[in-house]
N, CA, C and O atoms as CSV, one atom per row, in Angstrom:
chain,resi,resn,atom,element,x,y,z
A,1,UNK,N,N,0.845,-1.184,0.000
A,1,UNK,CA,C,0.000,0.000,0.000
A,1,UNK,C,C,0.886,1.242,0.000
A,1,UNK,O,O,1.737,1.430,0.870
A,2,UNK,N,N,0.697,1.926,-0.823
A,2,UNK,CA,C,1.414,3.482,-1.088
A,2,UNK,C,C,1.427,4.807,-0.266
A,2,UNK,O,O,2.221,5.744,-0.351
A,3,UNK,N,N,0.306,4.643,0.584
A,3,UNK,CA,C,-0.305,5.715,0.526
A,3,UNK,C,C,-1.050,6.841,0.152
A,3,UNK,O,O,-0.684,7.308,-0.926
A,4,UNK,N,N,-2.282,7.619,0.873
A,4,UNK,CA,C,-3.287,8.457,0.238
A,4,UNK,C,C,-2.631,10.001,-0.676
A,4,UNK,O,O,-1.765,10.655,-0.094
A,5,UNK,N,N,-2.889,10.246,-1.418
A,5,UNK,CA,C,-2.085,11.300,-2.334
A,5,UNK,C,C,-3.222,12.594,-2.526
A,5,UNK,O,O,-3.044,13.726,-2.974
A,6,UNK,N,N,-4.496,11.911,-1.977
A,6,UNK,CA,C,-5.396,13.208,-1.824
A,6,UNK,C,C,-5.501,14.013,-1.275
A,6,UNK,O,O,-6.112,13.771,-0.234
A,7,UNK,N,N,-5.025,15.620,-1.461
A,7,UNK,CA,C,-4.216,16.656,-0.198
A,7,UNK,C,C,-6.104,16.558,0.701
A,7,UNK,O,O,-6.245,16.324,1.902
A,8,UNK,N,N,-7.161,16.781,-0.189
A,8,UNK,CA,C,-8.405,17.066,0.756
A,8,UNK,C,C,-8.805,15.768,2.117
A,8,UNK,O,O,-9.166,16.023,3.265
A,9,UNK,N,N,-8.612,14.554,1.567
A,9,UNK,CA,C,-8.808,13.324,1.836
A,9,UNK,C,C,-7.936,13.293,2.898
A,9,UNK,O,O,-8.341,13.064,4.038
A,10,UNK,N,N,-6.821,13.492,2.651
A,10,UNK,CA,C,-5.423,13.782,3.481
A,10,UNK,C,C,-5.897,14.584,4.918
A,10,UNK,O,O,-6.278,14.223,6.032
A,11,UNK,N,N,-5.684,15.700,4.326
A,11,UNK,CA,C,-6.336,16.836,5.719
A,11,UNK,C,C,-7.631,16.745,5.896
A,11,UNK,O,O,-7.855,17.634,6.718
A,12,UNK,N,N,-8.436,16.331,5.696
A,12,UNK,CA,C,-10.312,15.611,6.314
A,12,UNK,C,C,-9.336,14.277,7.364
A,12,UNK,O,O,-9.445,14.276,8.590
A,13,UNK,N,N,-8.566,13.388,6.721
A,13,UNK,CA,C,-8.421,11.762,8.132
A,13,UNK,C,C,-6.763,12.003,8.310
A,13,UNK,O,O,-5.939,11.135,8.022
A,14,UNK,N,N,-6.387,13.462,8.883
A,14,UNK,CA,C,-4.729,13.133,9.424
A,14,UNK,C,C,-4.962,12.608,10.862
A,14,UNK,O,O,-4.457,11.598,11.351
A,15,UNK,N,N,-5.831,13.489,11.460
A,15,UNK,CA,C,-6.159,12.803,12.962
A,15,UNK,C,C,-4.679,12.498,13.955
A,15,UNK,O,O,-4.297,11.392,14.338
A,16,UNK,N,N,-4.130,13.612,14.172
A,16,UNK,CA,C,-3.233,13.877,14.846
A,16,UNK,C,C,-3.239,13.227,16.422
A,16,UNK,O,O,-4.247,13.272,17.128
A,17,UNK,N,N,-2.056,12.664,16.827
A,17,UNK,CA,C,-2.204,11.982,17.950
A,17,UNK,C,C,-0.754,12.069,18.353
A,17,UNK,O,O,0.165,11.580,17.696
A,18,UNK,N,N,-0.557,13.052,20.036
A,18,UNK,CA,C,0.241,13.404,20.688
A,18,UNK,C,C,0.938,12.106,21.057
A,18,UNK,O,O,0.203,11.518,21.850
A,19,UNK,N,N,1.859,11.524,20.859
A,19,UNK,CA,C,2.903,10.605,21.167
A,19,UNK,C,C,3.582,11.410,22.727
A,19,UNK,O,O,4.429,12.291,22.574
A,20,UNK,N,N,3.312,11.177,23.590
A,20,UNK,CA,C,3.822,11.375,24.953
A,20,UNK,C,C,5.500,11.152,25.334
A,20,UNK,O,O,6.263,10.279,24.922
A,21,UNK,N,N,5.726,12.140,26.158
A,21,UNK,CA,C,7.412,12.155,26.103
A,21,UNK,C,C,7.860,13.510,25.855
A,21,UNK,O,O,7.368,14.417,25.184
A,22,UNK,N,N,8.753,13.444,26.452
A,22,UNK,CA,C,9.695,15.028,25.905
A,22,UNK,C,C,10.604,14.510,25.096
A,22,UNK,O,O,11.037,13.397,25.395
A,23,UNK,N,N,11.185,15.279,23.707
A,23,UNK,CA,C,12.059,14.686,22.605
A,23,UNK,C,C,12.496,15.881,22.591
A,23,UNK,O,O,11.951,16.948,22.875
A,24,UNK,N,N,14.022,15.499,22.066
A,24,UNK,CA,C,14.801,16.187,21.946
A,24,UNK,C,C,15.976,16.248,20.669
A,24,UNK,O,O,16.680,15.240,20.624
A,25,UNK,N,N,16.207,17.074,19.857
A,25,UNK,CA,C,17.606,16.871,18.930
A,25,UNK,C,C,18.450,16.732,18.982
A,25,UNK,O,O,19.037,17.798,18.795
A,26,UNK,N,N,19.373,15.617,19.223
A,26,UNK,CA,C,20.901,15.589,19.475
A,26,UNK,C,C,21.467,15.803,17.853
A,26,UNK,O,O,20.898,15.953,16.772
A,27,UNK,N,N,23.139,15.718,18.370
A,27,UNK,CA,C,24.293,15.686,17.345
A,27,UNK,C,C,25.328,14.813,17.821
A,27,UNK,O,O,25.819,15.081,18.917
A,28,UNK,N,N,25.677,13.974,17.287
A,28,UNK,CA,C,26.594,12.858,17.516
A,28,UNK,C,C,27.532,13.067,16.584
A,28,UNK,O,O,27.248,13.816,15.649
A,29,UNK,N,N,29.040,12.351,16.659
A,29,UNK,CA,C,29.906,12.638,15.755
A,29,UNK,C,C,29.632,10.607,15.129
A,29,UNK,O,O,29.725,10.229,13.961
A,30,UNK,N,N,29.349,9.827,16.196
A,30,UNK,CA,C,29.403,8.443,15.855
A,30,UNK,C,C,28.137,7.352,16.700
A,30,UNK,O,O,27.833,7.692,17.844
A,31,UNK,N,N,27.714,6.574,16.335
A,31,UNK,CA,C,27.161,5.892,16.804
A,31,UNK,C,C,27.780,4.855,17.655
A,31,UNK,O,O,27.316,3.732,17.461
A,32,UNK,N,N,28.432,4.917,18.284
A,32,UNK,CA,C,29.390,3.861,18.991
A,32,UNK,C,C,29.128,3.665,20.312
A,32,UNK,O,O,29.242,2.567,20.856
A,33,UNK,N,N,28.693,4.925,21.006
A,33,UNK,CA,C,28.308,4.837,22.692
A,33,UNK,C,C,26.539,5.015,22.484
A,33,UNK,O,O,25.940,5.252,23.533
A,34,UNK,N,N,25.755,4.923,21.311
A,34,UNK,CA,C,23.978,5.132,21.363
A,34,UNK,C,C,23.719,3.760,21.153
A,34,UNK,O,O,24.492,3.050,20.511
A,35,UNK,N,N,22.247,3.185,21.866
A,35,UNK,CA,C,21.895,2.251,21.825
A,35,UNK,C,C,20.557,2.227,20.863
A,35,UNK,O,O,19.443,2.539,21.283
A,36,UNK,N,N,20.869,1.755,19.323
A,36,UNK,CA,C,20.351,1.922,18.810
A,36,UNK,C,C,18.457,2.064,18.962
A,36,UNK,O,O,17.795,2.997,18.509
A,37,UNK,N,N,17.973,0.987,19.641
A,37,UNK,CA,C,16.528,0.720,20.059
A,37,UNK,C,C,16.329,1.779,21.026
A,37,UNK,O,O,15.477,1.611,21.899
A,38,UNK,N,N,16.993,2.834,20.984
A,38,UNK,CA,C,16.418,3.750,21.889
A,38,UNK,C,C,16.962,5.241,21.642
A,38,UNK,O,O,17.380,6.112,22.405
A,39,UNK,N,N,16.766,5.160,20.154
A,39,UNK,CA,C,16.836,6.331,19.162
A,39,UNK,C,C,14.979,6.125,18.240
A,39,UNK,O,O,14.438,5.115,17.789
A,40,UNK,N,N,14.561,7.417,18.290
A,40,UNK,CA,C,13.604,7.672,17.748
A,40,UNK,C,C,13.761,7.514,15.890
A,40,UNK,O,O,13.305,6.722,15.066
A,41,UNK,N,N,14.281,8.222,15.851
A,41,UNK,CA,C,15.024,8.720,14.627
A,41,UNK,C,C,16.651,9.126,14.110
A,41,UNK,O,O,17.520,9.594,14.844
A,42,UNK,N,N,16.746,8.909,13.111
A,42,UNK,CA,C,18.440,9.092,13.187
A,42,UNK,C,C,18.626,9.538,11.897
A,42,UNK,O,O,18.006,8.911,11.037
A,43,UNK,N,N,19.613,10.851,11.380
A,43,UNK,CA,C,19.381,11.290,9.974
A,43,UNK,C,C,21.188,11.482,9.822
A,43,UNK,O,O,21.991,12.145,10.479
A,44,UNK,N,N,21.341,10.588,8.667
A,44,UNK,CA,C,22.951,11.400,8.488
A,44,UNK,C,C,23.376,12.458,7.618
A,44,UNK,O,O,23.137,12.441,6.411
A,45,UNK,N,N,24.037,13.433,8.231
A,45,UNK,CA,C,24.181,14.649,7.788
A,45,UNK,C,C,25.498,14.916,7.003
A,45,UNK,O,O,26.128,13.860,7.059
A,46,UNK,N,N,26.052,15.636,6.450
A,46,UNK,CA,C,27.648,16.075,6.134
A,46,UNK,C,C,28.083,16.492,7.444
A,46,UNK,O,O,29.058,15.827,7.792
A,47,UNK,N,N,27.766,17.246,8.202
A,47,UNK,CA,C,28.094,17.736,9.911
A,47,UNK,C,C,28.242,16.549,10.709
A,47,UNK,O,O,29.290,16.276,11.294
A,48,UNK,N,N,26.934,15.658,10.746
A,48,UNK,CA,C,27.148,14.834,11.379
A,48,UNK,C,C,25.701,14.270,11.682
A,48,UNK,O,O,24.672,14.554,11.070
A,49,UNK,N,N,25.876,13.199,13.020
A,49,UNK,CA,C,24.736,12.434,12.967
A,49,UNK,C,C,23.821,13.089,13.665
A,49,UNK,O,O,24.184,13.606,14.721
A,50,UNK,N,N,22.262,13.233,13.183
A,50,UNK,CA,C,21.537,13.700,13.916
A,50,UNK,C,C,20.507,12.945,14.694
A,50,UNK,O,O,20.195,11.912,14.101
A,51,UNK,N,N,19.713,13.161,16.113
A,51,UNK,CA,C,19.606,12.254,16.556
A,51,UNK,C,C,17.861,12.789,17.469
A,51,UNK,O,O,17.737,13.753,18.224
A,52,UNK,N,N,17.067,12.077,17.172
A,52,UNK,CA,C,15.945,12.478,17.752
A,52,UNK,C,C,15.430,11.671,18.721
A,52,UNK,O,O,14.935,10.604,18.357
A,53,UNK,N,N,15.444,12.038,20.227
A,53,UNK,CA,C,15.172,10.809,21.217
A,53,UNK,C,C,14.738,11.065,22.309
A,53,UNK,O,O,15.039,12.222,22.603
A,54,UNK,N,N,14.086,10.495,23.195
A,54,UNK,CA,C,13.518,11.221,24.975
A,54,UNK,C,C,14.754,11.830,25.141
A,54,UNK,O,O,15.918,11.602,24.813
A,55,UNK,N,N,14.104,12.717,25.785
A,55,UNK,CA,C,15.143,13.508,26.338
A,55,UNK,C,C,15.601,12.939,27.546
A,55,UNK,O,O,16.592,13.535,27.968
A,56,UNK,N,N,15.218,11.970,28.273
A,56,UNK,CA,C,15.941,10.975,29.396
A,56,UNK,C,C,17.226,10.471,28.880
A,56,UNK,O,O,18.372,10.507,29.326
A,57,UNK,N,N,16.480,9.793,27.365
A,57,UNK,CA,C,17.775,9.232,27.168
A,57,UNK,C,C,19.006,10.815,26.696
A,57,UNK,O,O,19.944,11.368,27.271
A,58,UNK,N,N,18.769,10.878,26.260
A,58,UNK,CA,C,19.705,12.281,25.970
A,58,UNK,C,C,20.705,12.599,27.228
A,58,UNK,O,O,21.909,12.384,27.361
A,59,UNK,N,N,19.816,13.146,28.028
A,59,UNK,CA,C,20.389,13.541,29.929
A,59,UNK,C,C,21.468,11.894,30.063
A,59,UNK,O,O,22.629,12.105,30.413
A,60,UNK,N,N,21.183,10.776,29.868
A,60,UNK,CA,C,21.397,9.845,30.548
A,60,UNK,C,C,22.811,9.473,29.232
A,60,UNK,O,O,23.513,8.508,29.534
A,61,UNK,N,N,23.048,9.952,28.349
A,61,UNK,CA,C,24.177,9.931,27.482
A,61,UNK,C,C,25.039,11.597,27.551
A,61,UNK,O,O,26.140,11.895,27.089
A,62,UNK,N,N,24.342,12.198,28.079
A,62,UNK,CA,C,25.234,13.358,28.388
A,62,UNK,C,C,24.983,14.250,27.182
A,62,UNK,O,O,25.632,15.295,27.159
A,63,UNK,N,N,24.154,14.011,26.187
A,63,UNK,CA,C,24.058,14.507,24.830
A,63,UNK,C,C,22.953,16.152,24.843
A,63,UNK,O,O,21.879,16.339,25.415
A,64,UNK,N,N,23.639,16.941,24.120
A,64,UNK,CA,C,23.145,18.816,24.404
A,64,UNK,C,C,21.786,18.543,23.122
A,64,UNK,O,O,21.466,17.914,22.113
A,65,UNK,N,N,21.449,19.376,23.933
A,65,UNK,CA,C,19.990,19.710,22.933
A,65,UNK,C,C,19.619,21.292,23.649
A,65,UNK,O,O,19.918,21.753,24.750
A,66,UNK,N,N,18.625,22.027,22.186
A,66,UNK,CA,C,18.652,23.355,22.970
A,66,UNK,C,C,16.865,23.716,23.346
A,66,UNK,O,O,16.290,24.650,23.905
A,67,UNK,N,N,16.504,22.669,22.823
A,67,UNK,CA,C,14.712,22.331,23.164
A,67,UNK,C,C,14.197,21.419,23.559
A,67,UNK,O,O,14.757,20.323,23.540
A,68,UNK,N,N,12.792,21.623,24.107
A,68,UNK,CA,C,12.625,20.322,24.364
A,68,UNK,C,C,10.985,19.852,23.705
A,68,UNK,O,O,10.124,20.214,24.507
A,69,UNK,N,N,10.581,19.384,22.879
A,69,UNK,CA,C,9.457,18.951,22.581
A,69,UNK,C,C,9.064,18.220,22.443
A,69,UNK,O,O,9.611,17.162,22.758
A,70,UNK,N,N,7.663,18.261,21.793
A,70,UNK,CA,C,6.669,17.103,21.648
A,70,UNK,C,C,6.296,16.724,20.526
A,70,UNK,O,O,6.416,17.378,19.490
A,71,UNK,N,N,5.811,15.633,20.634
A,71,UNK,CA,C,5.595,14.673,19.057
A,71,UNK,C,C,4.307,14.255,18.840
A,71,UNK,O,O,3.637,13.494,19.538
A,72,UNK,N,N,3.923,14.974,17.518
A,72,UNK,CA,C,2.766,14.668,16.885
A,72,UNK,C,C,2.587,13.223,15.555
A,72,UNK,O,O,3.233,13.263,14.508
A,73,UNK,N,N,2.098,12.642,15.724
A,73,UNK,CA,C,2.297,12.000,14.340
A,73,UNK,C,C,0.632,12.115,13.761
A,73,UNK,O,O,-0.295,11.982,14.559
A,74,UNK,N,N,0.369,12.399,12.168
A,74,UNK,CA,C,-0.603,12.128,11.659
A,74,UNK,C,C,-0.829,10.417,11.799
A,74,UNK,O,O,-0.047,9.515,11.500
A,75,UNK,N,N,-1.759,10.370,12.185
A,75,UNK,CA,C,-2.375,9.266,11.800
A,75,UNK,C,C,-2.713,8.639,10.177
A,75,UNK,O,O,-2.525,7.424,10.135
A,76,UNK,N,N,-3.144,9.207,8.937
A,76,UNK,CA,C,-3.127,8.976,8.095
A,76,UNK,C,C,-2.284,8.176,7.548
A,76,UNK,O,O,-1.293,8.071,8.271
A,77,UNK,N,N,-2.210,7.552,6.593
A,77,UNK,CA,C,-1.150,6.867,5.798
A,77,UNK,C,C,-1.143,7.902,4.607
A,77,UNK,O,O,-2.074,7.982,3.805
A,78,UNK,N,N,-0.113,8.615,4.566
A,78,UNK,CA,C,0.100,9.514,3.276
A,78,UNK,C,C,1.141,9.034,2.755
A,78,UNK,O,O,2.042,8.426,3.333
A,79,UNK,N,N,0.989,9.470,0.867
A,79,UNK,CA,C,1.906,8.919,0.125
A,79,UNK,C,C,3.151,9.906,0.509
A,79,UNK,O,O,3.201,11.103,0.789
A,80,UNK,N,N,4.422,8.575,0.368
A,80,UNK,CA,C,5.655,9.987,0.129
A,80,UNK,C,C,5.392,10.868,-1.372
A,80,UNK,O,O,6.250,11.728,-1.569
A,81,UNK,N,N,4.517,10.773,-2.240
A,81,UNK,CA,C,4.084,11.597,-3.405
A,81,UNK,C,C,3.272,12.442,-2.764
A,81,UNK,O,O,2.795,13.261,-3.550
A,82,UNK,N,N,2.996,12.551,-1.900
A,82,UNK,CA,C,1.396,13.596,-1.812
A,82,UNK,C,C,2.002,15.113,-1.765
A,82,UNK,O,O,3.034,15.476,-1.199
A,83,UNK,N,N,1.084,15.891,-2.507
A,83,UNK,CA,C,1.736,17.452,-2.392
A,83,UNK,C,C,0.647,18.247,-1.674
A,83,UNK,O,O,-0.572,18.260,-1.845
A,84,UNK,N,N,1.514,18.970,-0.737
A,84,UNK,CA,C,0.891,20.081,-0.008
A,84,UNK,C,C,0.439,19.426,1.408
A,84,UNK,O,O,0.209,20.173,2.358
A,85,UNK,N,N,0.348,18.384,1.500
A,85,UNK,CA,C,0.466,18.282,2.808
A,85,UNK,C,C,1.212,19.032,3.904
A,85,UNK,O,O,0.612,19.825,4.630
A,86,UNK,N,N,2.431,18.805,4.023
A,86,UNK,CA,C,3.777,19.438,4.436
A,86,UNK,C,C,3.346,21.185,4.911
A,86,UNK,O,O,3.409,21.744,6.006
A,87,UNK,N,N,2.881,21.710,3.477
A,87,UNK,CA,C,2.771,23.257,3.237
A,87,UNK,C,C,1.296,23.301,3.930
A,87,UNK,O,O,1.294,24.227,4.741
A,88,UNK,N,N,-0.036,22.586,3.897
A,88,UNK,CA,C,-0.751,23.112,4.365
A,88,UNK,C,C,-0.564,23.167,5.906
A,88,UNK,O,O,-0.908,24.177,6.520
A,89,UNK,N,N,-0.016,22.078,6.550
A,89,UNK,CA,C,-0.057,22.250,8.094
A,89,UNK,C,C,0.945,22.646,8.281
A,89,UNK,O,O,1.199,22.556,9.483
A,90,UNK,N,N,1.840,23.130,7.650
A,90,UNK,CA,C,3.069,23.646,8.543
A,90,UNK,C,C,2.614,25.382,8.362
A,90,UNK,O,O,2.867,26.167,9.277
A,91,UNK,N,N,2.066,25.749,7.340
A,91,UNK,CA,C,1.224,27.099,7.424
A,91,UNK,C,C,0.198,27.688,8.264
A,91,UNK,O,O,0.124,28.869,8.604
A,92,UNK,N,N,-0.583,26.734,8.562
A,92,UNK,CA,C,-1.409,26.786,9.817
A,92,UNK,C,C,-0.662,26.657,11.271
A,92,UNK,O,O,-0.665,27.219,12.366
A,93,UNK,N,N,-0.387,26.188,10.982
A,93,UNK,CA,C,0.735,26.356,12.175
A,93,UNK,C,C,1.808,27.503,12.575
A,93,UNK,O,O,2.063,28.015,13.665
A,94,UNK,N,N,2.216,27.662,11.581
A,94,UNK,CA,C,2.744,29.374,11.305
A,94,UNK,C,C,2.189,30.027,11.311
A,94,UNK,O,O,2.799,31.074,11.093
A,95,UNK,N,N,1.023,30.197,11.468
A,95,UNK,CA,C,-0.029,31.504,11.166
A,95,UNK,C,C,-0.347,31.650,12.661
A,95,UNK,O,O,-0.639,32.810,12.950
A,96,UNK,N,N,-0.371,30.676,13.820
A,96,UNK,CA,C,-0.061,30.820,15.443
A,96,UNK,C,C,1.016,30.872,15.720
A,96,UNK,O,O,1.316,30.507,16.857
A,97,UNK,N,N,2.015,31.321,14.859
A,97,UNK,CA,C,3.759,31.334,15.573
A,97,UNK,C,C,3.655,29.895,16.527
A,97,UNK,O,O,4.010,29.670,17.684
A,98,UNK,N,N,3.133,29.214,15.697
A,98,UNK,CA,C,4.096,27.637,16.085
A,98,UNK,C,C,5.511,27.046,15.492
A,98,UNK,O,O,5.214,26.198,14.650
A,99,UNK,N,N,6.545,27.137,15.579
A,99,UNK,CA,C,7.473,26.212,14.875
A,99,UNK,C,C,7.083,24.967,14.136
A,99,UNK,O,O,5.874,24.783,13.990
A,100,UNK,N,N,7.924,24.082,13.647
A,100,UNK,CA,C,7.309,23.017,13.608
A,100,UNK,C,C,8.433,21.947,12.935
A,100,UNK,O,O,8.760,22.358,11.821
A,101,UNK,N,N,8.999,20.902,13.240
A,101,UNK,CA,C,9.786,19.973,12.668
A,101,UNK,C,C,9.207,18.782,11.894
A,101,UNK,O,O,8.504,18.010,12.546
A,102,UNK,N,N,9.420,18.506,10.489
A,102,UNK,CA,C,8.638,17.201,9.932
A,102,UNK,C,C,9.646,16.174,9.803
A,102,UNK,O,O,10.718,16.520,9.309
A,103,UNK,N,N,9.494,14.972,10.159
A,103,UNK,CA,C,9.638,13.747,9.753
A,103,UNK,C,C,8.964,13.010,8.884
A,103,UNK,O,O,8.238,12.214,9.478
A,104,UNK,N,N,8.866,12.906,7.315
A,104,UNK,CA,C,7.895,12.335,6.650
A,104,UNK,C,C,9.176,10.418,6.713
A,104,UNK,O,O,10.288,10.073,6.314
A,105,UNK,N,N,8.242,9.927,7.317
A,105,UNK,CA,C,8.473,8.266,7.250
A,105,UNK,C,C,7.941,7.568,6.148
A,105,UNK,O,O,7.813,8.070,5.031
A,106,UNK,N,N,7.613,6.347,6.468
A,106,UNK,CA,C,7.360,5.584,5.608
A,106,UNK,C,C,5.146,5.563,5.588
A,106,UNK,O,O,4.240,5.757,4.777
A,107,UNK,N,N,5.249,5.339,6.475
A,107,UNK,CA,C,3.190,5.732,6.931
A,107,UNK,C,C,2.832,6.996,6.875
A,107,UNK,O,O,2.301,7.518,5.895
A,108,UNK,N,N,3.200,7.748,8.286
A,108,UNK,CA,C,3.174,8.451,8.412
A,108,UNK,C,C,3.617,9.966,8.435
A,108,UNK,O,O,4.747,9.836,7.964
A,109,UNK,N,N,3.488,11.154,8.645
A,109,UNK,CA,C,4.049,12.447,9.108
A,109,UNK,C,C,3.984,12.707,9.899
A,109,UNK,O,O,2.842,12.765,10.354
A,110,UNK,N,N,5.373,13.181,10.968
A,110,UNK,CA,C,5.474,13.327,12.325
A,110,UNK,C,C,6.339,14.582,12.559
A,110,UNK,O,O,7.408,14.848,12.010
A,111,UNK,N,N,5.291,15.703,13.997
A,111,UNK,CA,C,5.671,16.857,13.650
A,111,UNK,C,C,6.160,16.677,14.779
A,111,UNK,O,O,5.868,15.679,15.437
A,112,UNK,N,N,7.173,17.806,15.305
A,112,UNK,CA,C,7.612,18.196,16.731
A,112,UNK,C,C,7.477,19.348,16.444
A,112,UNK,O,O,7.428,19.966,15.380
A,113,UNK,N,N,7.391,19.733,17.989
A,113,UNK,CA,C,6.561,21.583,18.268
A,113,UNK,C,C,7.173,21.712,19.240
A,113,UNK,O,O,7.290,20.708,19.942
A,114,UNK,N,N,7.831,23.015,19.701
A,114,UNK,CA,C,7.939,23.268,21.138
A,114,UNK,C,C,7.183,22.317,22.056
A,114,UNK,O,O,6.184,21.711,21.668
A,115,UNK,N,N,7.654,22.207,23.209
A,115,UNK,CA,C,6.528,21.163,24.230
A,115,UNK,C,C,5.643,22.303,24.598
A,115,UNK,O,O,4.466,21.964,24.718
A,116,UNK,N,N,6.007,24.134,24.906
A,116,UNK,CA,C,4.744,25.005,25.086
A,116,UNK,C,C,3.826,25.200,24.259
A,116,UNK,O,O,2.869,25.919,24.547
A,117,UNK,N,N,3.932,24.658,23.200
A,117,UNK,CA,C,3.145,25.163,22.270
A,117,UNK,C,C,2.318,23.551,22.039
A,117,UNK,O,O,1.144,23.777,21.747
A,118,UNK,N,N,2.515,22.518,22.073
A,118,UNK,CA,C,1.928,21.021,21.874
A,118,UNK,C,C,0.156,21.384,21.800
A,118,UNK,O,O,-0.520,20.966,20.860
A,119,UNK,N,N,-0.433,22.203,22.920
A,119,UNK,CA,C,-2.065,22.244,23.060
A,119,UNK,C,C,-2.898,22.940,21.730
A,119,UNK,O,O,-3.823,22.573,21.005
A,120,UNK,N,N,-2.059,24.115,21.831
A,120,UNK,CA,C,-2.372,24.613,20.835
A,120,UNK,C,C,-2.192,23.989,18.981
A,120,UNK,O,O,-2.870,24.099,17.960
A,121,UNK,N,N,-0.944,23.362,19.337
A,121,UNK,CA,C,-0.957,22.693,17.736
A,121,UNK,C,C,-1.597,21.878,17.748
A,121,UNK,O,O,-1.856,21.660,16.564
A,122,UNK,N,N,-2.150,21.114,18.411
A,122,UNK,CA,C,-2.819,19.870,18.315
A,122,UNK,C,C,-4.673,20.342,17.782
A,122,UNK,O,O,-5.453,19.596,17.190
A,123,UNK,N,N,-4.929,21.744,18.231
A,123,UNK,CA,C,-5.985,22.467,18.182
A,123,UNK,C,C,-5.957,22.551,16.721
A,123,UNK,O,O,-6.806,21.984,16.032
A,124,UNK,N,N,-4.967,23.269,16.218
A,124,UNK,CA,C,-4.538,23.699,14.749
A,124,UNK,C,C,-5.323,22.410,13.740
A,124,UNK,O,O,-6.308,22.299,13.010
A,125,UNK,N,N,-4.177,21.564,14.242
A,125,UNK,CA,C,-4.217,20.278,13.241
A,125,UNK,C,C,-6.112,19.828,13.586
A,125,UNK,O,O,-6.914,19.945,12.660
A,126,UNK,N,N,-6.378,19.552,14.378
A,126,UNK,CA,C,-7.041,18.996,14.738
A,126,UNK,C,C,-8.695,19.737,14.100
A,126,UNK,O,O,-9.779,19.245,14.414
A,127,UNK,N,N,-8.559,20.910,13.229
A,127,UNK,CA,C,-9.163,22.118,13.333
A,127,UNK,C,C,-9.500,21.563,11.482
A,127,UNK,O,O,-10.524,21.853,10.864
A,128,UNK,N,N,-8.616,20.936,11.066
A,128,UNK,CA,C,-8.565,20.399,9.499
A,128,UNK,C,C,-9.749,19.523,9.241
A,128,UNK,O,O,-10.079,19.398,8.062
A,129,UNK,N,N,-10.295,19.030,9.963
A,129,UNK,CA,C,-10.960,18.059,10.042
A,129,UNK,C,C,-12.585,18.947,9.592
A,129,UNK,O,O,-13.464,18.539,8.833
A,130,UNK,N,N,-12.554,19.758,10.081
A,130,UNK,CA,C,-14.047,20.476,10.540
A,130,UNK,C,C,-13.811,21.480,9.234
A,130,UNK,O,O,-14.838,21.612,8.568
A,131,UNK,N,N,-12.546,22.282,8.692
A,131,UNK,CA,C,-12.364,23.109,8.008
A,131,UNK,C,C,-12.465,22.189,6.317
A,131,UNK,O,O,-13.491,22.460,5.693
A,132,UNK,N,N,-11.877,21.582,5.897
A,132,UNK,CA,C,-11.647,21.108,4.659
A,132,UNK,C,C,-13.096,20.385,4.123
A,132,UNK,O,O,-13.152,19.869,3.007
């Protein structure tokens, strides 16, 4: 299965759901002292490795981060083809001076937000449903 590529279809069933936890961005030069099963996400960079994970574990590897947030994932199954997804909620979201970080995976899209701001984005997203 591919995923849905219909931006309306898309934003009518993202159905956003707060994944609990404080997350955080690290930078690693190597994977040698991280335990892999307890990395969220992991992106390799030219700088270096980047690293998305509780922030427990972070504190508990000694690893700097300069925020601390929270994780949204759409529920939907969207295609990695679908257009405007990305642009419509990360605009709505900007339009409340929310930040916003995407992870597009393999299912899903997964945002991080400030952790002050989590109520309110979840309002945002959650606001697509009733609007589209």
């Amino acid at each position: 299965m591919s995923g849905e590529k219909n931006l309306e279809l898309l934003l009518k069933s993202m159905k956003p759901e707060h994944i609990l936890g404080d997350y955080v961005f690290c930078k690693v030069e190597t994977l040698e002292n991280v335990n892999l099963s307890e990395i969220e996400m992991l992106f390799k960079e030219k700088e270096a490795i980047t690293l998305i994970v509780k922030k427990e574990i972070a504190d508990l590897l000694q690893l700097e981060y300069t925020i601390i947030m929270s994780w949204i994932t759409l529920t939907v199954h969207s295609s990695l083809e679908a257009v405007g997804l990305t642009a419509a909620f990360s605009k709505a979201l900007s339009d409340k001076n929310i930040s916003c970080n995407v992870v597009a995976a393999y299912y899903h899209d997964h945002i991080f937000v400030n952790k002050k701001d989590i109520n309110e984005a979840m309002k945002v997203l959650n606001a697509f449903a009733d609007e589209v």
